[in-house]
KOLGU-4560 file (N, C-alpha, C; in nm, 3 decimals, padded with zeros to 5 digits):
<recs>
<n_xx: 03.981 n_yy: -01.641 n_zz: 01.832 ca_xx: 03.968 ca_yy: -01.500 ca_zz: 01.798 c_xx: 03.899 c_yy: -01.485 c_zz: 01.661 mol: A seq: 1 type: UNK>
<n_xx: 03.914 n_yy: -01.570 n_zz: 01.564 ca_xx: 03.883 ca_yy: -01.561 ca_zz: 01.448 c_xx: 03.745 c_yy: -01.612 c_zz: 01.431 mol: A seq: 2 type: UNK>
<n_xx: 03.650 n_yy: -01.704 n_zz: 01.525 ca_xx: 03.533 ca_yy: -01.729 ca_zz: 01.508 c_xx: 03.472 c_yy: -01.631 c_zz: 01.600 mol: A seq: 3 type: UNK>
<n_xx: 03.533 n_yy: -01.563 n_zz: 01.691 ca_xx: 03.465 ca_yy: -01.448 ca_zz: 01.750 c_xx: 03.458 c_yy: -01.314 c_zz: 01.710 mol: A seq: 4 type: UNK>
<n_xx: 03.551 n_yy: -01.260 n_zz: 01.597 ca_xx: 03.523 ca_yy: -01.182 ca_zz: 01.475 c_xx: 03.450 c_yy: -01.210 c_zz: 01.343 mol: A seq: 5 type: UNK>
<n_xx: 03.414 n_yy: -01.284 n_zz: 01.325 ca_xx: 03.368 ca_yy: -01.365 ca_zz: 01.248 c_xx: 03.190 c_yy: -01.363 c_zz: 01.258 mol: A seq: 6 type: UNK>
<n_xx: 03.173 n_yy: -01.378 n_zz: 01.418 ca_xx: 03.067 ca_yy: -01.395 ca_zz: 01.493 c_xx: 02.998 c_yy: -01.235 c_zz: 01.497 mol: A seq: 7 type: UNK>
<n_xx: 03.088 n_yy: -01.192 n_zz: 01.537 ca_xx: 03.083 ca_yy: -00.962 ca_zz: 01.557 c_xx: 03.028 c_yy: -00.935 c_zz: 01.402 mol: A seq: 8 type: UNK>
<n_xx: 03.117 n_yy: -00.983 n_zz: 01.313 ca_xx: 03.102 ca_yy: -00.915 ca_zz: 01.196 c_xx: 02.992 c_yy: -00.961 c_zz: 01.144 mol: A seq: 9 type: UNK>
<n_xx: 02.905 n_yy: -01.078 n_zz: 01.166 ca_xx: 02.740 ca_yy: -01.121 ca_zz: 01.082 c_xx: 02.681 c_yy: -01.049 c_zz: 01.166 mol: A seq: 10 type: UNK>
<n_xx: 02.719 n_yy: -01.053 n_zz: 01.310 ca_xx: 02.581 ca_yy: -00.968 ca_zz: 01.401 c_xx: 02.600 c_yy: -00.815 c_zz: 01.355 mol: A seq: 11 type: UNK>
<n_xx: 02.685 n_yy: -00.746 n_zz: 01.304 ca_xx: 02.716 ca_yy: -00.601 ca_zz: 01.258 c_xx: 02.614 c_yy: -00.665 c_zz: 01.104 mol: A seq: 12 type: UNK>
<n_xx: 02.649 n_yy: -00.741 n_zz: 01.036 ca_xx: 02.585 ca_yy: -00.749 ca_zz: 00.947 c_xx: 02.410 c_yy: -00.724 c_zz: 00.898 mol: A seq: 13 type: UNK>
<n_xx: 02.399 n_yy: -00.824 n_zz: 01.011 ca_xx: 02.228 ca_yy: -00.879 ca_zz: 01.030 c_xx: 02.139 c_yy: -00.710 c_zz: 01.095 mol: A seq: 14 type: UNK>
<n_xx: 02.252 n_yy: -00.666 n_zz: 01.153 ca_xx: 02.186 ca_yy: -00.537 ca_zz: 01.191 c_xx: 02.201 c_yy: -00.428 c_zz: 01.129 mol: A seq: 15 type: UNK>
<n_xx: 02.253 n_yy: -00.406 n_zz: 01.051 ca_xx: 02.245 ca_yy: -00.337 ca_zz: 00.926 c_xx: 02.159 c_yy: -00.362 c_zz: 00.832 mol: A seq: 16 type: UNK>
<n_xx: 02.151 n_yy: -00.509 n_zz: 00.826 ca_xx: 02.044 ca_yy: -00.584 ca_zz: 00.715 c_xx: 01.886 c_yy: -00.478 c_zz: 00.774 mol: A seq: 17 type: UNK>
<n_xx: 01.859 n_yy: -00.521 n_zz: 00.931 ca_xx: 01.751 ca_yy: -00.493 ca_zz: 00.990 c_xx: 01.697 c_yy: -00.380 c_zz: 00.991 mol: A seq: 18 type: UNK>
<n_xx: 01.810 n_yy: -00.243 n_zz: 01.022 ca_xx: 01.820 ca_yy: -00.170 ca_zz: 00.996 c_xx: 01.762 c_yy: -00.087 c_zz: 00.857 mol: A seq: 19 type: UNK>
<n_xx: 01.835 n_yy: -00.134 n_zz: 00.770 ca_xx: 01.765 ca_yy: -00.103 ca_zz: 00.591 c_xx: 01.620 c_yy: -00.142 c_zz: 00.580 mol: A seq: 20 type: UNK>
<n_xx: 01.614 n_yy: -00.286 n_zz: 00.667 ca_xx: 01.441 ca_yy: -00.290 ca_zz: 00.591 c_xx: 01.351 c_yy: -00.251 c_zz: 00.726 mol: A seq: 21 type: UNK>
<n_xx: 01.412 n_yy: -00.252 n_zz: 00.802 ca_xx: 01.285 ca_yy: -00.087 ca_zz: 00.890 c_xx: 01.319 c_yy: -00.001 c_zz: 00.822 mol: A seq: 22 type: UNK>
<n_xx: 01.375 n_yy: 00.104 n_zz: 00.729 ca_xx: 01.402 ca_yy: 00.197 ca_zz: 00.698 c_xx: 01.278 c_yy: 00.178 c_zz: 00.563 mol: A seq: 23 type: UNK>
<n_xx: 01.303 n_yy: 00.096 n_zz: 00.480 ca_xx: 01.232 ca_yy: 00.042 ca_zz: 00.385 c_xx: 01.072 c_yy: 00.034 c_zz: 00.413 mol: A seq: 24 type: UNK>
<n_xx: 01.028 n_yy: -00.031 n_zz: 00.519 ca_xx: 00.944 ca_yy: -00.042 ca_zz: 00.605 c_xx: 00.848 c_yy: 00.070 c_zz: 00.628 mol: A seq: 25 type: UNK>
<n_xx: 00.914 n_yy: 00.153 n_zz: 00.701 ca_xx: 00.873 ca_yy: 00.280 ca_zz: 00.685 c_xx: 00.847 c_yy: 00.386 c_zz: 00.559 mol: A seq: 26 type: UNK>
<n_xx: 00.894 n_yy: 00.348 n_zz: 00.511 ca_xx: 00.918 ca_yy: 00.444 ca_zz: 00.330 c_xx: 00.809 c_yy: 00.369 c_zz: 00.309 mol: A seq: 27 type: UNK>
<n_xx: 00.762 n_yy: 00.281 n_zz: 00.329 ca_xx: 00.665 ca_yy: 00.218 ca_zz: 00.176 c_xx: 00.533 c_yy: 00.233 c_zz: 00.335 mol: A seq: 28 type: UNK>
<n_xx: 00.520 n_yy: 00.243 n_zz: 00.404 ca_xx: 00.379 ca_yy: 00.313 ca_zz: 00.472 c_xx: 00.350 c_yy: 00.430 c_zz: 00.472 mol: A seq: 29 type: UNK>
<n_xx: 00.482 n_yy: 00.536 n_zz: 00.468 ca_xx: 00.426 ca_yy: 00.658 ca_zz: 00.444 c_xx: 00.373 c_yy: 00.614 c_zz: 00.293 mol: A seq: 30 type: UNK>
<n_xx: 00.464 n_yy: 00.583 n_zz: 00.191 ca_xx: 00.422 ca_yy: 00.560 ca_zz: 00.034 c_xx: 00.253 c_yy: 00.525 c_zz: 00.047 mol: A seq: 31 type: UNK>
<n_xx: 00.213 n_yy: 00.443 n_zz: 00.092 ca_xx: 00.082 ca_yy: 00.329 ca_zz: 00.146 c_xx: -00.013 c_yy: 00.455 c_zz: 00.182 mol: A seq: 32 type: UNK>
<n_xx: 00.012 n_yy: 00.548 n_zz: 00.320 ca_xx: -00.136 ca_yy: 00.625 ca_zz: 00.346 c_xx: -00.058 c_yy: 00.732 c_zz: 00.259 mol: A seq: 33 type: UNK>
<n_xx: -00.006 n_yy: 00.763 n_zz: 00.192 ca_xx: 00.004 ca_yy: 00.886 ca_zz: 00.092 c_xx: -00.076 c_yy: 00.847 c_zz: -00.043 mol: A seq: 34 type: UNK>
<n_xx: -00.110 n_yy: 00.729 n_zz: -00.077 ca_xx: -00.181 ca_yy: 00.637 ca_zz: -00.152 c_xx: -00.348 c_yy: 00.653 c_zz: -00.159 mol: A seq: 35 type: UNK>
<n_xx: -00.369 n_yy: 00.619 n_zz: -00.010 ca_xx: -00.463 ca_yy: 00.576 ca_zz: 00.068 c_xx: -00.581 c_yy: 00.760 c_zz: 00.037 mol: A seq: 36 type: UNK>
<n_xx: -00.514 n_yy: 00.851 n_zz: 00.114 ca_xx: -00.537 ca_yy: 00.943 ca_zz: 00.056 c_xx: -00.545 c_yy: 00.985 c_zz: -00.018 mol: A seq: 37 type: UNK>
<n_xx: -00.503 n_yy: 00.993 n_zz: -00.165 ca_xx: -00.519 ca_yy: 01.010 ca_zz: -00.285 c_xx: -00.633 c_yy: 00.971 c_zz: -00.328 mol: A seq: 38 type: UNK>
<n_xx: -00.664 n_yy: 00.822 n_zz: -00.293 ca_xx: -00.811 ca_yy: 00.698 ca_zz: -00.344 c_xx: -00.875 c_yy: 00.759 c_zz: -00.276 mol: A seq: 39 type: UNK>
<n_xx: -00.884 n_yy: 00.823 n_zz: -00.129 ca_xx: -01.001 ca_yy: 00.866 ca_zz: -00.044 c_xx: -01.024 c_yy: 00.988 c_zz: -00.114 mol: A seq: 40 type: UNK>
<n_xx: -00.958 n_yy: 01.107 n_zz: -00.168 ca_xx: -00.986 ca_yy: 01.220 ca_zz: -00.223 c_xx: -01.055 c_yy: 01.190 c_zz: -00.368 mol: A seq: 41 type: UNK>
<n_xx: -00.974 n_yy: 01.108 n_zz: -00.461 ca_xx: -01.059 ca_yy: 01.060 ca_zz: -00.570 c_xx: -01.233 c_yy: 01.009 c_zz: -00.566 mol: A seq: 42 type: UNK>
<n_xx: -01.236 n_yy: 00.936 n_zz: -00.472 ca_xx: -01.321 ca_yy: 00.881 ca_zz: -00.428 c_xx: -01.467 c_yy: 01.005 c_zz: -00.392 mol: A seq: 43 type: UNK>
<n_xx: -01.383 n_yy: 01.128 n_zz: -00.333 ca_xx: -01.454 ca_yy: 01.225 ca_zz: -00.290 c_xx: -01.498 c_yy: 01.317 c_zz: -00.415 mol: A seq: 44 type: UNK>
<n_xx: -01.405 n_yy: 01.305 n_zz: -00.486 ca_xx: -01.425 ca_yy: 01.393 ca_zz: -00.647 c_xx: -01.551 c_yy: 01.367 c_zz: -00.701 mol: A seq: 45 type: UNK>
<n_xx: -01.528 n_yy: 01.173 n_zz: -00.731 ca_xx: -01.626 ca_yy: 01.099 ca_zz: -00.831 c_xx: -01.797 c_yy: 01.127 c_zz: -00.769 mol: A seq: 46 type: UNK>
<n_xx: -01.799 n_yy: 01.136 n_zz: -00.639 ca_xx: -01.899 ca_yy: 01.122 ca_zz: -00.533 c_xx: -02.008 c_yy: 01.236 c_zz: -00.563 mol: A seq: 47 type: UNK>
<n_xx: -01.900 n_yy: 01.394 n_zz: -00.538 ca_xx: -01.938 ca_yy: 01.497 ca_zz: -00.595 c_xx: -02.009 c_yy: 01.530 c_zz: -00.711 mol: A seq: 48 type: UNK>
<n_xx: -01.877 n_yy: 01.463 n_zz: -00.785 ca_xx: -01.970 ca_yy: 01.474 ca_zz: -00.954 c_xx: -02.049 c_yy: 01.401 c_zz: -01.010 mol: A seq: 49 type: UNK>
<n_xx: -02.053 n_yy: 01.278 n_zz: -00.992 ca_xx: -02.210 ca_yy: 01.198 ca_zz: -00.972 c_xx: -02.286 c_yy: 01.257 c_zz: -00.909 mol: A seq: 50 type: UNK>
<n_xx: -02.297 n_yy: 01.332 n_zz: -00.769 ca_xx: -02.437 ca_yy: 01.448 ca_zz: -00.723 c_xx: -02.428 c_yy: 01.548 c_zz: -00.768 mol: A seq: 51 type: UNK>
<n_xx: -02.327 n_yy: 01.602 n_zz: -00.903 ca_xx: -02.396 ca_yy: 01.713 ca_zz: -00.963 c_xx: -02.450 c_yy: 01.688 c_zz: -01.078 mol: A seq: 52 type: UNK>
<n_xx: -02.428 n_yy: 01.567 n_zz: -01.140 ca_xx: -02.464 ca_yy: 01.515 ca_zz: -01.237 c_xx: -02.662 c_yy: 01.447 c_zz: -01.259 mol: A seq: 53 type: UNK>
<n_xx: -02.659 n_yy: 01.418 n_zz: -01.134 ca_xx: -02.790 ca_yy: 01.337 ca_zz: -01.087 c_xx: -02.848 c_yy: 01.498 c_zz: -01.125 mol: A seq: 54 type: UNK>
<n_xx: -02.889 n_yy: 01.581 n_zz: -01.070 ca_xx: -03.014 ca_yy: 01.734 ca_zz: -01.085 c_xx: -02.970 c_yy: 01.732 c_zz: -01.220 mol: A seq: 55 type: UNK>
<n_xx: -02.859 n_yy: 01.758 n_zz: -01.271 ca_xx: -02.891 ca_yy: 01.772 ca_zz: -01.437 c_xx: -02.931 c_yy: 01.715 c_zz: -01.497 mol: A seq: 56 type: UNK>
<n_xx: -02.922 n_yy: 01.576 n_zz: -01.491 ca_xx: -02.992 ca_yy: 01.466 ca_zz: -01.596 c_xx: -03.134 c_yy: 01.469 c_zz: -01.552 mol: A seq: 57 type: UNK>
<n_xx: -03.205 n_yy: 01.501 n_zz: -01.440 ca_xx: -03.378 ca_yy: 01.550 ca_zz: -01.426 c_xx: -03.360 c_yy: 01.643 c_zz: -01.498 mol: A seq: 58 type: UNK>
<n_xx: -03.292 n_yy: 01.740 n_zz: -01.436 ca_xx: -03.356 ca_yy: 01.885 ca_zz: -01.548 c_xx: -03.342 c_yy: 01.848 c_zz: -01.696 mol: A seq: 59 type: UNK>
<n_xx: -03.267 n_yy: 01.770 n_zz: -01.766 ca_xx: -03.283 ca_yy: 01.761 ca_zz: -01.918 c_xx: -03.418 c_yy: 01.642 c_zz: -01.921 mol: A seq: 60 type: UNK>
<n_xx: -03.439 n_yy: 01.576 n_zz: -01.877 ca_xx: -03.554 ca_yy: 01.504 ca_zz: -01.875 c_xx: -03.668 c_yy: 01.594 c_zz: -01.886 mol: A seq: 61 type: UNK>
<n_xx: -03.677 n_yy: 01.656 n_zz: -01.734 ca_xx: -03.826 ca_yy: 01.757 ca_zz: -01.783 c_xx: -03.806 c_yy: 01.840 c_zz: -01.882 mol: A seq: 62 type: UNK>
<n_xx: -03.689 n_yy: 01.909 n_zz: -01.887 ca_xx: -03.696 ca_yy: 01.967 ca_zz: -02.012 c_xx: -03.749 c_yy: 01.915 c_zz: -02.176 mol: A seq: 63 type: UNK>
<n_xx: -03.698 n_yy: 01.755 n_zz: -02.150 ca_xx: -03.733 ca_yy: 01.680 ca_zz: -02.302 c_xx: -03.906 c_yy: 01.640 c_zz: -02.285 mol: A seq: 64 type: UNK>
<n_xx: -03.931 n_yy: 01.663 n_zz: -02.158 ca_xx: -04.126 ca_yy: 01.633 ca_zz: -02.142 c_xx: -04.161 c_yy: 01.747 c_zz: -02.151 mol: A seq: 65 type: UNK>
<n_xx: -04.123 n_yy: 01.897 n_zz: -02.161 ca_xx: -04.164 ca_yy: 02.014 ca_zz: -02.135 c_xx: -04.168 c_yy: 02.002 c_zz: -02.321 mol: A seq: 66 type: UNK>
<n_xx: -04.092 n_yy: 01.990 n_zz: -02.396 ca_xx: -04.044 ca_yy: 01.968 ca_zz: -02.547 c_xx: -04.184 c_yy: 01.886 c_zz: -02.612 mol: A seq: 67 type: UNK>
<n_xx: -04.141 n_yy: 01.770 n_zz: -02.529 ca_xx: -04.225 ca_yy: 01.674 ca_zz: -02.616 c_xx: -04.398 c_yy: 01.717 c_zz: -02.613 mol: A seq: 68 type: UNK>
<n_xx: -04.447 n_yy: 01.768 n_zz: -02.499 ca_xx: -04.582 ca_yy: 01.818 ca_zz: -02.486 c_xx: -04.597 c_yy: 01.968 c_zz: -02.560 mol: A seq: 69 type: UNK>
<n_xx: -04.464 n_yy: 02.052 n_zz: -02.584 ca_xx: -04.495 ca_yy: 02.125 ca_zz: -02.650 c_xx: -04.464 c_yy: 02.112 c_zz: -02.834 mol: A seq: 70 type: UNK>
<n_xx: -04.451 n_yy: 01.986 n_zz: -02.836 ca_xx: -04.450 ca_yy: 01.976 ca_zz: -03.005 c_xx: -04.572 c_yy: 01.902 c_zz: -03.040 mol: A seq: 71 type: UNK>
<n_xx: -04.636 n_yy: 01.876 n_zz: -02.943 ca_xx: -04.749 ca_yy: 01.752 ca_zz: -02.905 c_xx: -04.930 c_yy: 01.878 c_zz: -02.977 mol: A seq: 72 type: UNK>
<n_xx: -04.883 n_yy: 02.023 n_zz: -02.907 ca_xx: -04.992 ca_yy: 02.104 ca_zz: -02.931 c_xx: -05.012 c_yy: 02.164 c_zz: -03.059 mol: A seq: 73 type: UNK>
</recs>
């Protein structure tokens, strides 16, 4: 009787154990694409503002050749 309670009580154990780290498991993948998303939105920010950045740095260029030919006359 006593190695067959004994026996009940690790398998109650081990499945509780199993239990917690699927639980765990799950917590840290939502954590993971809640992550994932964040880097993909960042990612979308930097993207943006590097292509609004690119037309301004021409326009100050011609502007500094529009300058330089008019200090030139």
């Amino acid at each position: 009787m006593t190695a067959e309670h004994q026996r009940t009580s690790v398998e109650g154990l081990i499945q509780g154990e199993r239990s917690r780290c699927s639980e765990q498991l799950r917590e840290m993948e939502a954590k993971l694409r809640e992550m994932q998303e964040l880097v993909f939105t960042k990612m979308r920010e930097a993207s943006t503002d590097r292509d609004l950045h690119t037309p301004l740095k021409a326009e100050i260029e011609a502007l500094k050749v529009l300058l330089e030919e008019e200090e030139k006359r």
